[in-house]
C-alpha positions in Angstrom: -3.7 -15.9 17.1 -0.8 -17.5 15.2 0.6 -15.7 12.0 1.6 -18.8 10.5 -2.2 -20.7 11.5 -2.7 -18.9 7.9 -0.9 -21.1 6.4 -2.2 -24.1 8.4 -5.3 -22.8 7.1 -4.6 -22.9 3.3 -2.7 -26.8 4.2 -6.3 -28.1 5.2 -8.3 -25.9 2.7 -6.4 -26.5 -0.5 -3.1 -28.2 -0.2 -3.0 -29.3 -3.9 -4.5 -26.4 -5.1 -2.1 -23.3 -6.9 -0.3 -21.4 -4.2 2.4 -19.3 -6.2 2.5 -18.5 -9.6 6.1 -16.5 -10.1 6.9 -16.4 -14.2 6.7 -19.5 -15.4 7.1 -21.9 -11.6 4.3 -22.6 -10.1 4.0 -24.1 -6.6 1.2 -25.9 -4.8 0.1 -25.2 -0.9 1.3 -28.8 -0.4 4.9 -27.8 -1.8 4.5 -24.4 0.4 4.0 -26.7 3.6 7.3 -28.7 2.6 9.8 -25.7 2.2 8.8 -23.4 4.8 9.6 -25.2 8.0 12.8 -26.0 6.2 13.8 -22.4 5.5 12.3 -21.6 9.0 14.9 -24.1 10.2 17.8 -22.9 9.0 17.0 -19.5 9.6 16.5 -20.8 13.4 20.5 -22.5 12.9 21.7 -18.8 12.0 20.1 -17.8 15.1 16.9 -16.5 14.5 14.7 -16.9 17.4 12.6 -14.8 20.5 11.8 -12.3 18.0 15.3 -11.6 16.0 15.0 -9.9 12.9 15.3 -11.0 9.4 15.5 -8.5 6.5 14.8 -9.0 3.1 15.7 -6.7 0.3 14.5 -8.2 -3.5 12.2 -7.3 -5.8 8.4 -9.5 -4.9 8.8 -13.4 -5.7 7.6 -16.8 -4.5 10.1 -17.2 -2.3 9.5 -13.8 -0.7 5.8 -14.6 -0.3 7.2 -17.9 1.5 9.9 -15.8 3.9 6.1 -14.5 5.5 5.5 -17.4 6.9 8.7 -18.9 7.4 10.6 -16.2 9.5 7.8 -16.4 12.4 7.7 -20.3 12.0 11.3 -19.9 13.3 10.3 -17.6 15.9 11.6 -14.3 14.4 10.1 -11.3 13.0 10.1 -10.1 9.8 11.3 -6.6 8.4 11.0 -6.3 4.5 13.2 -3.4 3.2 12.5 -0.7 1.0 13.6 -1.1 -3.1 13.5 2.4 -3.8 15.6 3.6 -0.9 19.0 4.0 -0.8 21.9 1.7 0.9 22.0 4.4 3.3 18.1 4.5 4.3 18.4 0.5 4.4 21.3 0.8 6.4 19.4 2.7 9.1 16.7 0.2 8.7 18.9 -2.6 9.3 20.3 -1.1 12.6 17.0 0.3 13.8 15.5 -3.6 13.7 18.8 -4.9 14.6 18.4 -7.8 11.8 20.6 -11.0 12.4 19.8 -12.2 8.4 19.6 -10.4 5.1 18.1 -11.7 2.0 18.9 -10.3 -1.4 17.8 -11.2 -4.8 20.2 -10.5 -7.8 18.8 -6.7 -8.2 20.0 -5.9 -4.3 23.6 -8.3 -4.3 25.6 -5.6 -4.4 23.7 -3.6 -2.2 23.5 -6.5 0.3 27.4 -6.9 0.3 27.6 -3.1 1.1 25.1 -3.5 3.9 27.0 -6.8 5.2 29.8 -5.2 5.3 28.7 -2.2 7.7 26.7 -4.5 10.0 28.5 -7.3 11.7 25.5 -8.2 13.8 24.5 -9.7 10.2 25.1 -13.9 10.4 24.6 -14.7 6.5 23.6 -12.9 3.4 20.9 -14.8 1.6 20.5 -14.9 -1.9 17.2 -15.7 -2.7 16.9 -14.4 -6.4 17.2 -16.0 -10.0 20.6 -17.8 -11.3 23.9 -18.6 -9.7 24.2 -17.7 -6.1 27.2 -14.5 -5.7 30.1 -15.8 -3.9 29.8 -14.3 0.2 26.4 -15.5 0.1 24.2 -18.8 0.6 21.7 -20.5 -1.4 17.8 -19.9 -0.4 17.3 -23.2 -2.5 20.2 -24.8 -0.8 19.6 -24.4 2.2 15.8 -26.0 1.8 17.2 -28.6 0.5 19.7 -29.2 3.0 17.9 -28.9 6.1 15.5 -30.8 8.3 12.1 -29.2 9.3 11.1 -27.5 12.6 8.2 -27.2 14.6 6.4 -24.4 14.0 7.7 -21.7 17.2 4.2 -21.2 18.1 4.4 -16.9 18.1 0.9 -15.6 18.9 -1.0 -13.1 19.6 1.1 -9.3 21.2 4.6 -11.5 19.8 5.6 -9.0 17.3 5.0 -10.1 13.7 6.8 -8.0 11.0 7.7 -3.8 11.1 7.0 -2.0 7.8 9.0 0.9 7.3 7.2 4.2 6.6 8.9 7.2 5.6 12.5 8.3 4.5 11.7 11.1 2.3 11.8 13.6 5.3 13.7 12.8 8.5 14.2 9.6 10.0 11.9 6.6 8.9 9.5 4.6 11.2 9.1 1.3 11.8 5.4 0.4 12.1 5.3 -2.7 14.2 2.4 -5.2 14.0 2.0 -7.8 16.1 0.7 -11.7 15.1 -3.3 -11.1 16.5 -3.0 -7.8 14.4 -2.1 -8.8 10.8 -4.4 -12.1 11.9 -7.1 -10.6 12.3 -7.1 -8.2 9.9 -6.8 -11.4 7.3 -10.5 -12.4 8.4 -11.4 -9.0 8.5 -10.3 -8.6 4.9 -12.4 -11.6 3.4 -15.7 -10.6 5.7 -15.2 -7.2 3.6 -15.1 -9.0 0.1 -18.1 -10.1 -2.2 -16.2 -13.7 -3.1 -13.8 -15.6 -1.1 -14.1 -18.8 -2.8 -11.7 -19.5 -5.7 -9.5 -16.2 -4.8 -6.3 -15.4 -7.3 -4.6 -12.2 -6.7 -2.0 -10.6 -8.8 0.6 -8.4 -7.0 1.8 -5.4 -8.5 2.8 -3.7 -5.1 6.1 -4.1 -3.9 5.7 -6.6 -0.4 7.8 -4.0 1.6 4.5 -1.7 1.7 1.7 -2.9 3.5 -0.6 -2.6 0.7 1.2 -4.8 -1.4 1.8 -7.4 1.3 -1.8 -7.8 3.3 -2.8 -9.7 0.4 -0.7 -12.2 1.2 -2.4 -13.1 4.6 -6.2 -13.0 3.3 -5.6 -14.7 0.6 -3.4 -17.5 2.5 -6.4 -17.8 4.6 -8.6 -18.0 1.9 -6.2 -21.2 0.4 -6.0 -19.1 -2.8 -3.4 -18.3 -5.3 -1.1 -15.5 -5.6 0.2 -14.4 -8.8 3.3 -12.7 -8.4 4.3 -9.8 -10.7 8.0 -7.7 -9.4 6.1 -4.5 -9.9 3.2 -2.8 -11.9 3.9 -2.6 -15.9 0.8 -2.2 -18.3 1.2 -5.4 -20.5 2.9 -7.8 -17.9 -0.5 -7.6 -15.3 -2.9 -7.4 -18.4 -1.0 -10.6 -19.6 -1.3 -12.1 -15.9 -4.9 -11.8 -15.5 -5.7 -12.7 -19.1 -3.4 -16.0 -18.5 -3.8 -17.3 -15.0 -7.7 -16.4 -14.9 -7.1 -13.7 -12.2 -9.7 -13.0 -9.7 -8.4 -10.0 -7.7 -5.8 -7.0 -7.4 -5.0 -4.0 -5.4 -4.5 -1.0 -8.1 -4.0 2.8 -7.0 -6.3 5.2 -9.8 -3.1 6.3 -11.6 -3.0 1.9 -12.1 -6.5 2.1 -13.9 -5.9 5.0 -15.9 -2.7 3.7 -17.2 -4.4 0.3 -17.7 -7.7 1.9 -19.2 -5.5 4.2 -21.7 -2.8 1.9 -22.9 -3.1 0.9 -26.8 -2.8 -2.3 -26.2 -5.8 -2.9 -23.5 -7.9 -4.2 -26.1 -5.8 -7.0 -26.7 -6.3 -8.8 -23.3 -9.5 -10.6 -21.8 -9.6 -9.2 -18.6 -13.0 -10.4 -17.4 -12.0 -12.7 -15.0 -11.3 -9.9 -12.2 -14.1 -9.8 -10.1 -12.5 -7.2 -7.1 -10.7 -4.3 -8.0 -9.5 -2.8 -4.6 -8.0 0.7 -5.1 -6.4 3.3 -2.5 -3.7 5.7 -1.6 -5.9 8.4 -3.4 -9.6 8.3 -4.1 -11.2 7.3 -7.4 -12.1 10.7 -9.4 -15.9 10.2 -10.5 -14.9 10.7 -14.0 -12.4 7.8 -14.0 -15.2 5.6 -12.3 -17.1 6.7 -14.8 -14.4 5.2 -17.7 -13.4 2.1 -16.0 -16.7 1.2 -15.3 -17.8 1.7 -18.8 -14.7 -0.1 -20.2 -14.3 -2.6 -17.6 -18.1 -3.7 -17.0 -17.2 -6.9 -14.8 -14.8 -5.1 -12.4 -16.4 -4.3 -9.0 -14.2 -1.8 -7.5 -13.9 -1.3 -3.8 -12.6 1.8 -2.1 -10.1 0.9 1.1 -8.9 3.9 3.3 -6.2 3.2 5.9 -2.5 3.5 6.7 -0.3 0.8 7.6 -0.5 2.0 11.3 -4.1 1.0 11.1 -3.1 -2.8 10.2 -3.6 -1.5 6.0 -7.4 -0.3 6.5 -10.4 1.4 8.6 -13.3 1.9 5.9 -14.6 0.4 3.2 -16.9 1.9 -0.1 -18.5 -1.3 -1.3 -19.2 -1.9 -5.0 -22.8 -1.1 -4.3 -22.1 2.1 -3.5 -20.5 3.3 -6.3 -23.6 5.1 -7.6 -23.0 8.1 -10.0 -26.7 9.1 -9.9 -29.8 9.9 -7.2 -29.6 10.9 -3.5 -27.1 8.2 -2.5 -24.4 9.5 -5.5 -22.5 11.5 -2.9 -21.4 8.3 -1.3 -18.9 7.9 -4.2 -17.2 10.3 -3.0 -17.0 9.1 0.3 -14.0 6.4 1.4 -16.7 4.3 2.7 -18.1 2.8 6.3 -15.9 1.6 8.8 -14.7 -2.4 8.1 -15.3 -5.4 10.7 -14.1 -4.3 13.7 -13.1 -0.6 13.3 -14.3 2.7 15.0 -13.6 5.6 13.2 -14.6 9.5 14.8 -13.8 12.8 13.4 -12.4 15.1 16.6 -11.4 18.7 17.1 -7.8 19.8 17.4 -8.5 18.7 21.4 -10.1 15.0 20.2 -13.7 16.0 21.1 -16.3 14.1 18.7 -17.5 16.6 15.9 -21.0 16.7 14.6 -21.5 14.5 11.5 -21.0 17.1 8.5 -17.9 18.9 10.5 -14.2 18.8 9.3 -12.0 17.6 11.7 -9.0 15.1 11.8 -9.8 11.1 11.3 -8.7 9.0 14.4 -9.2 5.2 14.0 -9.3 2.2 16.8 -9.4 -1.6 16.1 -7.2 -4.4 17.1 -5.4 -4.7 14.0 -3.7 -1.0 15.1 0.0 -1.0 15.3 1.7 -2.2 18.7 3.8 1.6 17.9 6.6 2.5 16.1 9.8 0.4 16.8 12.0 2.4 19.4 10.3 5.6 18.9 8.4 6.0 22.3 8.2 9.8 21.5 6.2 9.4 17.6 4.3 6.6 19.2 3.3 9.0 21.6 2.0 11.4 19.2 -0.3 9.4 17.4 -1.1 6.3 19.5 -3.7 7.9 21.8 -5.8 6.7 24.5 -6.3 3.3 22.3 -6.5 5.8 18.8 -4.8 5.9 15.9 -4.4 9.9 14.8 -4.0 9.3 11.3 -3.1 13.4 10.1 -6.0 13.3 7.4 -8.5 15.8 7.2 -12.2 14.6 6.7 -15.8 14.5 7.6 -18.7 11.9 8.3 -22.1 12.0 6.9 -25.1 11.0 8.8 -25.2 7.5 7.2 -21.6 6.8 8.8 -19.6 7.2 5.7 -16.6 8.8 5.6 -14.9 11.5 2.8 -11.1 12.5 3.7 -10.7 16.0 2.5 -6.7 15.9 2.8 -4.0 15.0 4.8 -4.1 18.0 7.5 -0.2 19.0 6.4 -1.3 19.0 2.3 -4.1 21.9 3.0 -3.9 25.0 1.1 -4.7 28.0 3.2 -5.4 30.7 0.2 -6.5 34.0 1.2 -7.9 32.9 4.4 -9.6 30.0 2.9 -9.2 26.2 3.3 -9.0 24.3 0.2 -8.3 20.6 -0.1 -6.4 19.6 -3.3 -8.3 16.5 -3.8 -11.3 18.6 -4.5 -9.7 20.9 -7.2 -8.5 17.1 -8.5 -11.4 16.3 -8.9 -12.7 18.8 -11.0 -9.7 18.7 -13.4 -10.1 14.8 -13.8 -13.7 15.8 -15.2 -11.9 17.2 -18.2 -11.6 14.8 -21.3 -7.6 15.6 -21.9 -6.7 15.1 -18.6 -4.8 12.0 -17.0 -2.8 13.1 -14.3 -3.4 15.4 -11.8 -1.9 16.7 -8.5 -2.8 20.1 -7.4 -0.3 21.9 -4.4 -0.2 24.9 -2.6 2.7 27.7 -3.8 4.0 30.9 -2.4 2.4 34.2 -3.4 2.5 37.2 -2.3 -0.7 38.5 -2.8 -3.1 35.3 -0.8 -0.1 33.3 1.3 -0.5 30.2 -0.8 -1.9 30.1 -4.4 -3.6 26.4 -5.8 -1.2 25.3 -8.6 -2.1 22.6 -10.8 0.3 20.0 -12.4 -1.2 18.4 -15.3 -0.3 15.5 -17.8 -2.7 15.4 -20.4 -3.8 11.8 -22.2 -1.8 10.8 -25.1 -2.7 12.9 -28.7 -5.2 15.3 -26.2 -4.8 19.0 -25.8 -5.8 22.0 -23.2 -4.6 24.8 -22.3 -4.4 26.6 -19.2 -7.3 29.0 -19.2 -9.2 26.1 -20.5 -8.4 23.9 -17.7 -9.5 26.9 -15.0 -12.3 28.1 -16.9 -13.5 24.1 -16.6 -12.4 24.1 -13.0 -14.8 27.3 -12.1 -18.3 25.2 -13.6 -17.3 22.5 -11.3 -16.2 24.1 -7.9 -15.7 27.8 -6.0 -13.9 30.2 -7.7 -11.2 30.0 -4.9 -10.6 26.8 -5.5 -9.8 26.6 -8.9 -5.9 26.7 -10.0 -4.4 30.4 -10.0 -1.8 28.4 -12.3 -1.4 25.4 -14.6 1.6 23.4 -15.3 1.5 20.9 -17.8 4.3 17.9 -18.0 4.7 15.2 -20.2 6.3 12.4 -18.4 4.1 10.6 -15.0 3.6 12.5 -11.5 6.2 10.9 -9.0 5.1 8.4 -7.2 6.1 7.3 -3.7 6.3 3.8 -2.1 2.6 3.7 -1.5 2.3 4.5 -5.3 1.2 7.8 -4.0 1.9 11.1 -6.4 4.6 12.5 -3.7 3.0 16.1 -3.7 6.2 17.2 -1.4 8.1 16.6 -4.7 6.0 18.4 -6.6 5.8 21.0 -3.8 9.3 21.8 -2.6 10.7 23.2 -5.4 8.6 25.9 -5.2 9.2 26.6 -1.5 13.1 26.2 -1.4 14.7 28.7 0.5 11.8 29.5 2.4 11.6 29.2 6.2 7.8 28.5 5.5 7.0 25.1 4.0 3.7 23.8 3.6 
């Protein structure tokens, strides 16, 4: 299957209907179908065919949405860069994909001139951001405007799509590459997963450089919806968004809703008209459920669990199941049952099948999988096994088929001789009324090997202390599992480019100068 028949798609659904909404420009599919086999053309004149890379480093826009479709309509594949890395990180990037074309809005220029000036293999620096262009580069809008459109190259099915970079916090980053049939199907697998697919409108708040921020824009191609396109997640600008443009769906990570939920100005904003709340990287604690649903009665929220290796997803909790109450109330605090199309099994250190009920490590097989990691043979190795994806996390399966991840295997605290998984003791400490943030690691002590440390931000005006935060802990879960210590900060837990708290922040610290780290 094409990559670009997406877009075909949304052409013969909807072609006057709202593609892009970027600030105030607004673009219809019909436009959409004009510009892209332009830019796909001259990307093809700077030599972009049989699978040559183009890069893009900018903050999300319209005309990064476009560069999706029109990079493979030239024939090329597509590797989006990483904002929060630095020139160096992009720079290995660059020559691990061996990328013939960089594009650059005006937040990246002067990175991108660095980064042209190291790579000769690089045949034009595009600018494709707001204002003049910077002299050394060429004009995204010129060039539309200036060129003659192509023929759609016609890659398919095991032609390599796009590589998402993973990674670059420790050791060398990985480039997970998917091929055209993969993210294609994954599209249809998304809307046979959601309750509406008619009238879709999606606001990003995800940077497109992570796979959770940039499936979207497949699914809802396909669907010939609109995508509303924010640069990244601020309170008031995606309240404004949805209360403006009528928004229908986003993708927000829990520490999203609480911000969202807690900010004095939420009450300001009509945000009724989201029907699909998907939320990941970390599951939903029960008590913040509990809020959002009570303050947000329209939203249905939908759990997704996958990794980017795993084409963005293997399991879905549907709305239906978020059920606080009865014999099925455990289930929301699963991650769900396996989506269209995906196996999922829970194996042994030796990748036998455990019993439903038994820990063991999550390993995932569909054909929306990764192809492997670009020109890592040995890492692809590792995890691509006998048709399975290894995914690292720690979890169980109940006898219904839904799934709970304890942990990632490497983020279990071994205390005393016990296992404990910091999600758990997260949990518990979200149950408290003064608590916001959470992220609970594993520190050195002498006395049990590795002691559960809790690292707290409490809600705006709130208070607790540290005995009361334990004491409240120990009604909830085992006494082993409750926090030996708390700390309590007053700024946001560190996120990562998944907008996942990066617990080996947190974590190393504590652990420097150490030949043990967890």
């Amino acid at each position: 299957m094409q990559g670009t028949l997406l877009l075909k798609q949304a052409l013969a659904l909807n072609s006057r209907g709202t593609a892009t909404i970027c600030g105030e420009r607004q673009r219809s599919w019909e436009e959409i179908g004009y510009r892209v086999p332009r830019m796909a053309a001259a990307l093809r004149g700077f030599g972009v065919k049989d699978g040559a890379f183009v890069a893009v480093l900018a903050m999300n826009s319209d005309r990064y949405l476009e560069m999706f479709y029109s990079v493979p309509w030239a024939g090329g594949a597509f590797a989006p860069m990483n904002i929060r890395w630095s020139a160096a990180e992009n720079a290995y990037a660059l020559e691990d994909c061996k990328a013939i074309v960089l594009c650059v809005d005006e937040h990246f220029a002067d990175q991108g001139r660095e980064l042209k000036a190291k790579f000769p293999q690089l045949r034009a620096l595009i600018f494709m951001g707001e204002g003049p262009t910077p002299e050394g580069m060429v004009s995204y809008e010129d060039l539309i405007a200036s060129t003659a459109p192509m023929e759609d190259a016609n890659r398919k099915g095991d032609d390599l799509y796009a590589v998402f970079y993973t990674g670059g916090t420790t050791g060398q980053p990985k480039g997970v590459a998917l091929s055209h049939n993969a993210l294609s199907t994954a599209a249809i697998a998304w809307l046979a997963m959601l309750p509406d697919v008619e009238d879709l409108s999606f606001a990003y708040v995800g940077g497109f450089f992570h796979f959770s921020g940039a499936s979207p824009v497949h699914y809802i191609t396909l669907a010939g919806g609109t995508h509303v396109i924010l640069p990244k997640f601020e309170p008031v600008p995606i309240m404004q968004a949805i209360a403006r443009h009528k928004v229908t769906n986003a993708v927000l990570v829990p520490i999203m809703v609480t911000t969202l939920i807690n900010h004095p100005d939420f009450d300001k904003y009509d945000l009724s008209s989201l029907r699909t709340c998907i939320y990941g990287g970390s599951p939903m604690p029960e008590a913040l459920m509990a809020a959002a649903s009570k303050k947000l009665p329209g939203w249905r929220f939908y759990q997704i669990y996958g990794m980017t290796e795993t084409g963005g997803f293997a399991t879905m909790l549907r709305w239906r199941d978020h059920i606080f109450e009865g014999p099925k109330a455990s289930r929301v605090r699963s991650c769900g049952q396996p989506g269209p199309g995906v196996e999922v099994k829970v194996v042994d250190p030796d990748g036998i099948e455990l019993p439903r009920g038994e820990l063991g490590e999550i390993i995932m097989r569909s054909d929306y999988l990764m192809t492997g990691y670009l020109n890592k043979p040995e890492q692809t190795a590792e995890v691509l096994k006998g048709g399975w994806m290894f995914s690292g996390d720690a979890g169980s399966m109940d006898e219904d088929g839904y799934l709970s991840v304890a942990d990632r295997v490497k983020d279990m605290i071994v205390t005393g001789g016990e296992n404990v998984f910091s999600v758990e003791v997260e949990r518990a400490l979200y149950y408290h009324p003064a608590v916001q943030e959470a992220a609970v690691i594993g520190i050195p002590s002498e006395e049990w090997g590795e002691a559960v440390h809790a690292i707290v931000v409490l809600k705006k005006g709130a208070s607790a202390s540290e005995d009361e935060l334990i004491a409240h802990c120990r009604t909830l879960i085992g006494g082993y599992k409750c926090p030996k210590s708390v700390e309590f900060r007053t700024e946001s837990l560190p996120l990562g480019p998944a907008n996942k708290v990066q617990k080996n922040v947190l974590r190393d610290p504590y652990w420097a100068g150490r030949a043990r780290k967890i």
